[in-house]
C-alpha positions as MATLAB code, in Angstrom:
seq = 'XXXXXXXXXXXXXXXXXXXXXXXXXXXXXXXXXXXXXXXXXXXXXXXXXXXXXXXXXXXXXXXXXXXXXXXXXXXXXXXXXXX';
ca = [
       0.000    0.000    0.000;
       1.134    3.524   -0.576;
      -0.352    6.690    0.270;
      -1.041    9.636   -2.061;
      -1.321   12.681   -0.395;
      -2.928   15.555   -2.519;
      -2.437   19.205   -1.168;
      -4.384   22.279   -2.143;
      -7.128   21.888   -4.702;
      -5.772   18.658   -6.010;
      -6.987   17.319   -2.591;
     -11.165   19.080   -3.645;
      -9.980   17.048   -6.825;
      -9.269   13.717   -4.875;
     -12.596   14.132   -2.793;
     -10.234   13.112    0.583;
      -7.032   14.680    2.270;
      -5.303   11.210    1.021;
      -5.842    7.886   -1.167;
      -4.191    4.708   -0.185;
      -3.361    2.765   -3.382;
      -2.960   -1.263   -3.094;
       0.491   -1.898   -4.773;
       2.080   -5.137   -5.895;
       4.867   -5.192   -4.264;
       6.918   -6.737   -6.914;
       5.936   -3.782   -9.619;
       5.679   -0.973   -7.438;
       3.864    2.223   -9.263;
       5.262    4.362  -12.354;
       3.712    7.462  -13.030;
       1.222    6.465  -15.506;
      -0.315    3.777  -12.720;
      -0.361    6.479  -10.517;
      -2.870    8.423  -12.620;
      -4.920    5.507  -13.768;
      -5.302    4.547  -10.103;
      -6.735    8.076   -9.209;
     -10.355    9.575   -9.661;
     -10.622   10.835  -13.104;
     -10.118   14.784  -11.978;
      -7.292   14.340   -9.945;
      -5.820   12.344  -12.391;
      -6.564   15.028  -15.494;
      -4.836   17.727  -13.519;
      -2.252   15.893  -13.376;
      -1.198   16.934  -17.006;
      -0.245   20.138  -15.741;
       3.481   20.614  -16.303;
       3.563   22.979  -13.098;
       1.992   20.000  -10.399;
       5.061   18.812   -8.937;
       5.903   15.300   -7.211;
       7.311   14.533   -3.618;
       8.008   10.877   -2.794;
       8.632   10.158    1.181;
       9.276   14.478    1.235;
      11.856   14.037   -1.643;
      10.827   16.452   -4.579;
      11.428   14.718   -7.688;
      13.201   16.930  -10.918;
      10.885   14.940  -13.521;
       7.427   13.068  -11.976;
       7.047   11.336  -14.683;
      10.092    9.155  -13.616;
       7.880    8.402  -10.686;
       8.826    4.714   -8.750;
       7.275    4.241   -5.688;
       7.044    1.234   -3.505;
       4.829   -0.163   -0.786;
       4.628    2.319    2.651;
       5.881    5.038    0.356;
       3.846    8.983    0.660;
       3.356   10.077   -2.769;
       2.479   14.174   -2.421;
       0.866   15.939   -5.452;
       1.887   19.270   -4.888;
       0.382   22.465   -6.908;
       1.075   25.791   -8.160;
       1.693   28.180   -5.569;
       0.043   31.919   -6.309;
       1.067   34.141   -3.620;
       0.605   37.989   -3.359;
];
């Protein structure tokens, strides 16, 4: 099992302040499982180039490189408008 944890309006998207996710733990989860294993919203807004990828509180420089394994956090982090 792994946890995605979806902050800021990716978490209205998500319906819940996190989703576990059943993992194999022999495959683990890539990127593209990630978003077929989310609600159809969450997963769409995923496509934006400026949501950015934490795994266990490590940022990752490309998500789509995304491995995670059972017990890991997976945080879906958002734009950040500030003023």
């Amino acid at each position: 099992m792994a946890t995605v944890v979806p902050l800021g309006k990716l978490a209205d998207l998500a319906g819940a302040p996190s989703l576990p996710l059943p993992l194999a733990l022999s495959t683990g989860l890539d990127w593209e499982g990630l978003k077929a294993a989310l609600p159809a919203a969450l997963a769409e807004a995923l496509d934006d180039p400026r949501i950015r990828v934490a795994v266990n509180g490590a940022l990752l420089p490309n998500k789509a490189k995304l491995q995670a394994n059972a017990g890991d956090e997976i945080a879906l982090l958002p734009p950040v408008s500030g003023g």
